[in-house]
C-alpha positions in Angstrom: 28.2 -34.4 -31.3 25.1 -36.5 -31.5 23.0 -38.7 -29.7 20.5 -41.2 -30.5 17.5 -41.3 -27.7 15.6 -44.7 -27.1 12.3 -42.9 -27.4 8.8 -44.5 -25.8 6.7 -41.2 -26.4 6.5 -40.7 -22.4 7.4 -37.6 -20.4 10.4 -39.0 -19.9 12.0 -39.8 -22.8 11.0 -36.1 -24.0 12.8 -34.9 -20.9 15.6 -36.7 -21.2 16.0 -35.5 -25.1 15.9 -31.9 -23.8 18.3 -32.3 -21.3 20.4 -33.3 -23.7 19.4 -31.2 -26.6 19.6 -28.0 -24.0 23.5 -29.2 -24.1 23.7 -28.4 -27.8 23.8 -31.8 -28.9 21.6 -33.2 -32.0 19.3 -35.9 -31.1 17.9 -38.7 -32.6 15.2 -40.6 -31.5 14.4 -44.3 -32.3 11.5 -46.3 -31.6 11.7 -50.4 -31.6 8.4 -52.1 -32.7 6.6 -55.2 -32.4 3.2 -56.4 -32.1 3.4 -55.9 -28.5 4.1 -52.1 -28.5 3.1 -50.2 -31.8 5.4 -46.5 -32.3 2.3 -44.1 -32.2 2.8 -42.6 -29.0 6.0 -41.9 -30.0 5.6 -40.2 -33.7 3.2 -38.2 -32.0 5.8 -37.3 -29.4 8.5 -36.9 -31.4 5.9 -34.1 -34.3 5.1 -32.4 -31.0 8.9 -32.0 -30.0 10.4 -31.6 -33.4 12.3 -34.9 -33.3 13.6 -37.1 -36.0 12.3 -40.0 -34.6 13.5 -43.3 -37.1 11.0 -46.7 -36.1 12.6 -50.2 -36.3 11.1 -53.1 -36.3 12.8 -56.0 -33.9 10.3 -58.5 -34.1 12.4 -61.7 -34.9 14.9 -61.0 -32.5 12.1 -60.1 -29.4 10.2 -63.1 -30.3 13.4 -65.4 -29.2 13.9 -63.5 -25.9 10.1 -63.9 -25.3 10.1 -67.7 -25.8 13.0 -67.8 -23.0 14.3 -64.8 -21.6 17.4 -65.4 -19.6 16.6 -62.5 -16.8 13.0 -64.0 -16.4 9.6 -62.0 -16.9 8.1 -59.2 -14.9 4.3 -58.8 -15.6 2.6 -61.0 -17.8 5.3 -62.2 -20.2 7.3 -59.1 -20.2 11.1 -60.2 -20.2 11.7 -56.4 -18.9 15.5 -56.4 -18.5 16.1 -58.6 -21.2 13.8 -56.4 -24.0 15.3 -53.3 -22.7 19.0 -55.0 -23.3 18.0 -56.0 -26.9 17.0 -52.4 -27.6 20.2 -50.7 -26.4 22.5 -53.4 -28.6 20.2 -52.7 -31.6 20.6 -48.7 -30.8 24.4 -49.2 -30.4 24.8 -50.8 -33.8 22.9 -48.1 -35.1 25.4 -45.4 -34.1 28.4 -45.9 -37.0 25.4 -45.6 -39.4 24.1 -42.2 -37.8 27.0 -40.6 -36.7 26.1 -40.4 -33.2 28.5 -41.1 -30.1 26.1 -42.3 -27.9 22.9 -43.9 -26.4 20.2 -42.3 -24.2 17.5 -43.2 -22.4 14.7 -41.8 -20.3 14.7 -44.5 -17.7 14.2 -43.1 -14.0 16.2 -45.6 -11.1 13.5 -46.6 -9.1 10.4 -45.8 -11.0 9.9 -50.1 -11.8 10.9 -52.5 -9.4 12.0 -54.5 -11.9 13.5 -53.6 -14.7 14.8 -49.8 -13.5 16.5 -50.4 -9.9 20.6 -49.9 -10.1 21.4 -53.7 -10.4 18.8 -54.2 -13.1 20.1 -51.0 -15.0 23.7 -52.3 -15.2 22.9 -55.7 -16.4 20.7 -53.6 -18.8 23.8 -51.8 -19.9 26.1 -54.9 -20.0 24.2 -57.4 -22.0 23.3 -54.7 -24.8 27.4 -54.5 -25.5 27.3 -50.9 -25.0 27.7 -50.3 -21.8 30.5 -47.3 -21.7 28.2 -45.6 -24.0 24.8 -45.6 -22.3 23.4 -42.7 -20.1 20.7 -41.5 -18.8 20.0 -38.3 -18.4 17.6 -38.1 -15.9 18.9 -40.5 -12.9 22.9 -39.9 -13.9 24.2 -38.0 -11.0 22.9 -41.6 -9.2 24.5 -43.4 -11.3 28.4 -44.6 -12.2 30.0 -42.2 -14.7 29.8 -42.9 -18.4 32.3 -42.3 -21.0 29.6 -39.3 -22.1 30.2 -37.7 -19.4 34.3 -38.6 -18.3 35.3 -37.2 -22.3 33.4 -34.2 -21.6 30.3 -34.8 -24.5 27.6 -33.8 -22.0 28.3 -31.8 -18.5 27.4 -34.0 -15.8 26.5 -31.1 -13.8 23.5 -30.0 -16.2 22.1 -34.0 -15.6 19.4 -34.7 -13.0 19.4 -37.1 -10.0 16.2 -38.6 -9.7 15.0 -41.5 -8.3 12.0 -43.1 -6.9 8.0 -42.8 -8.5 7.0 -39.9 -7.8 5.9 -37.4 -10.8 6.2 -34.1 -9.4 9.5 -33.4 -11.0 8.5 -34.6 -14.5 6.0 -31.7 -14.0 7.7 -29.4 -12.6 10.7 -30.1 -15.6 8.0 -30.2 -18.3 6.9 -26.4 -17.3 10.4 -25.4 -17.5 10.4 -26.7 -21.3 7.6 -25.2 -22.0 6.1 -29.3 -22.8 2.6 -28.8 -22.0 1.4 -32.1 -24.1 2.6 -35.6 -23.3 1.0 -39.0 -23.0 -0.2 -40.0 -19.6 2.4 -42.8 -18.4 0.4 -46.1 -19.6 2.0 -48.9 -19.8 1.5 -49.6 -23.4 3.3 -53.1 -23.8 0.8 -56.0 -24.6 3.1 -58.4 -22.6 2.3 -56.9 -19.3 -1.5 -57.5 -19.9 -2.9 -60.5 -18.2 -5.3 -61.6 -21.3 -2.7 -60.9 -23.9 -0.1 -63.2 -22.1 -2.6 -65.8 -21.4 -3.6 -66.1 -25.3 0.1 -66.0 -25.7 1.2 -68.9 -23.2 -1.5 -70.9 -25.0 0.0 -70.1 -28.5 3.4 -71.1 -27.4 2.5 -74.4 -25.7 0.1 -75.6 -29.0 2.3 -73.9 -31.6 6.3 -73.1 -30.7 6.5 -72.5 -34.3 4.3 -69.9 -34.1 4.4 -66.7 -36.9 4.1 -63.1 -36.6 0.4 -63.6 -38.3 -0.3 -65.5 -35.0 0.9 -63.2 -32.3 -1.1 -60.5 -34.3 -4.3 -62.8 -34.1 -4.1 -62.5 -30.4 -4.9 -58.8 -30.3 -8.1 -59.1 -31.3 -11.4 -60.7 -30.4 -12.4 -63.1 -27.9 -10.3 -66.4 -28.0 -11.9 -69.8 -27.7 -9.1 -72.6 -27.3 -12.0 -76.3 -28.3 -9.4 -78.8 -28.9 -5.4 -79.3 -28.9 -5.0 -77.7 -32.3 -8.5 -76.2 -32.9 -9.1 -72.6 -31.7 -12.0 -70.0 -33.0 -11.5 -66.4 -32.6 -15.2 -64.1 -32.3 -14.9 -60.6 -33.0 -16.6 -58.4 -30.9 -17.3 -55.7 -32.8 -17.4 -54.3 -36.9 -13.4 -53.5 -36.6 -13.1 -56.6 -35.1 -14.6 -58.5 -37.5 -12.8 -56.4 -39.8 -9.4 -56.9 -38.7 -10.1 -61.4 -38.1 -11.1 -61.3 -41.5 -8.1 -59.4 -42.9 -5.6 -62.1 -40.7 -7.5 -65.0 -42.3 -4.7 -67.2 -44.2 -5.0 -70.4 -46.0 -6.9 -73.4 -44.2 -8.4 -71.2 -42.0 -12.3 -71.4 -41.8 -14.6 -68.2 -41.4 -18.1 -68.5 -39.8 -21.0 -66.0 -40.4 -24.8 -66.3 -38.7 -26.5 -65.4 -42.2 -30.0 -63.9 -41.3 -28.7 -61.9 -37.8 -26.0 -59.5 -37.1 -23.5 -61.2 -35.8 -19.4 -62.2 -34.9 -17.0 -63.1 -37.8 -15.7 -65.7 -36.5 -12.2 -67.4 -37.4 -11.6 -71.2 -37.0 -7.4 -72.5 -37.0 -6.7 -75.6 -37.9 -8.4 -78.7 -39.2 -11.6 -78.8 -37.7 -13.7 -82.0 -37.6 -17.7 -82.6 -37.9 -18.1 -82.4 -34.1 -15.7 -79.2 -33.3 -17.3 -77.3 -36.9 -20.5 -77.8 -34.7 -19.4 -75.9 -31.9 -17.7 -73.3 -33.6 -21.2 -72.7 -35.3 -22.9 -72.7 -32.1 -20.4 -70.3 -30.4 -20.6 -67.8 -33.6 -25.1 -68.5 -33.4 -24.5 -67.5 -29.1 -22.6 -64.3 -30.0 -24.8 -63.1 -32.7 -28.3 -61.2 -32.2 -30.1 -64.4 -32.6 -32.1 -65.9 -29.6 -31.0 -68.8 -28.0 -32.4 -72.1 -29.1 -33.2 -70.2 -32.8 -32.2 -72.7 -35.5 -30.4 -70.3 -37.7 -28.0 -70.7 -40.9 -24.1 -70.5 -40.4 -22.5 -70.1 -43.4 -19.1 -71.5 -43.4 -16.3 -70.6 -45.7 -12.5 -71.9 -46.1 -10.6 -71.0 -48.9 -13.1 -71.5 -51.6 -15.3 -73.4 -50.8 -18.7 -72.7 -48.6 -21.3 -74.2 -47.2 -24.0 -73.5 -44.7 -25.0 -75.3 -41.1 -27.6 -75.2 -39.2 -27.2 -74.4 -35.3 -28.2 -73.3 -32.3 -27.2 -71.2 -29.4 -26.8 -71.9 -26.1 -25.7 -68.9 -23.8 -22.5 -67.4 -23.7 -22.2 -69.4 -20.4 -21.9 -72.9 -21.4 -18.7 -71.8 -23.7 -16.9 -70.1 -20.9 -15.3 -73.5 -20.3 -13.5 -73.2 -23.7 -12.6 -69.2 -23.6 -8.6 -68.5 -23.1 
């Protein structure tokens, strides 16, 4: 028999993979990524554990379910129940292809409000298509019998019952494996962040059509919004800069101060006179020139360049603009 494990990295999806391992039972582990929540955590989980750990990426289909998620959104622009659905169907059509029997989880019943109380955890289990074929190791003697655990795969005895926020018996489970290193329980989704999910209403509402390129773009830098379909990104550091530069695509402009360190800065969309003017003052404000210091902005899209003079004015009078 074998199972495959929807695997975050956390405490608790190691636990629940050696509850289940501890059974006899090969595990897989699979990790869904998108530019919200990058598989790190969980490769270095997964090394540490000895777990095949397989990462697919669900982008496309998250991006719909973010854009109108029928079960609403918890934090930020989480759509909790609805993500956690999505990964279970996409785990479940996965199981011809590796041979496994069923899904597993390390979801606690009341650990979120949200997304992991018992009515949340059944529509969870019945909008993913799989629902006979779901458990969870660590809250299942608190929760209906699966088809795991009625045919005999797993011994429901040898499952856990907890429930509720508390920690302790995590711990006190983690000694007992003999798991002395696992991530602290961050919350590791972009979604939930209030920036992030700001940037990301303000993408949605200029630009439905948005691409993947865009939702990347939001990750990074601080985000100036100066017109309906103008917006300049400043990095705030050298990776920063590094990392605007490298999601730089046709039509976009790039702004450089040319005698001070100083922001790359990325411009989207078609920028006239009077908005390249502010975009050169913002980039002079966040650079180590003084304000009111006439300096040279250099100012390049595709390829052509061409330099500007401008001035800054303080951080403060751009606030007004920042998403």
């Amino acid at each position: 028999m074998k199972a495959l494990s929807l695997f975050s990295g956390g405490l608790d999806s190691i636990l629940a993979v050696k509850l289940i391992e501890d059974q006899g039972i090969d595990v897989i582990g699979i990790f869904f990524e998108t530019p919200f929540f990058s598989s790190q955590k969980a490769t270095q989980s997964a090394q540490y554990i000895g777990l095949p750990l397989k990462v697919v990426d669900i982008t496309d289909s998250l991006l719909k379910i973010v854009l109108n998620p029928r079960h609403g959104y918890g934090k930020g622009l989480n759509p909790c129940i609805d993500c956690h659905a999505l990964m279970f169907k996409k785990a479940g059509e996965l199981l011809k292809k590796e041979g496994a029997g069923f899904i597993i989880s390390g979801e606690v019943l009341g650990q979120r409000p949200m997304s992991q109380n018992v009515r949340s955890l059944s529509i969870i289990s019945h909008d993913s298509g799989f629902k006979d074929l779901i458990l969870r190791p660590l809250s299942a003697k608190r929760l209906p019998e699966t088809l795991p655990e009625k045919k005999d795969w797993v011994i429901r005895e040898k499952l856990l019952g907890l429930s509720g926020r508390s920690r302790r018996p995590q711990m006190e489970l983690a000694r007992k494996f003999r798991i002395k290193e696992y991530p602290t329980p961050a919350g590791g989704c972009l979604l939930t962040e209030e920036v992030f999910s700001r940037r990301l209403k303000d993408l949605v509402s200029i630009n439905p059509e948005f691409s993947r390129r865009d939702v990347e773009l939001l990750k990074w830098g601080r985000h100036f919004r100066i017109s309906e379909k103008t917006k300049i990104v400043v990095g705030r550091n050298q990776r920063e800069n590094e990392m605007i530069s490298s999601l730089r695509k046709e039509g976009d402009m790039i702004l450089t101060v040319e005698s001070f360190p100083g922001p790359t800065v990325l411009a989207t969309g078609d920028l006239s006179a009077e908005e390249a003017k502010v975009a050169a003052s913002i980039t002079v404000s966040y650079s180590d020139a003084a304000d009111d210091q006439s300096v040279a902005v250099r100012l390049t899209r595709d390829t052509k360049h061409w330099t500007l003079l401008s001035r800054g004015k303080g951080k403060r009078n751009f606030h007004r603009f920042m998403i």
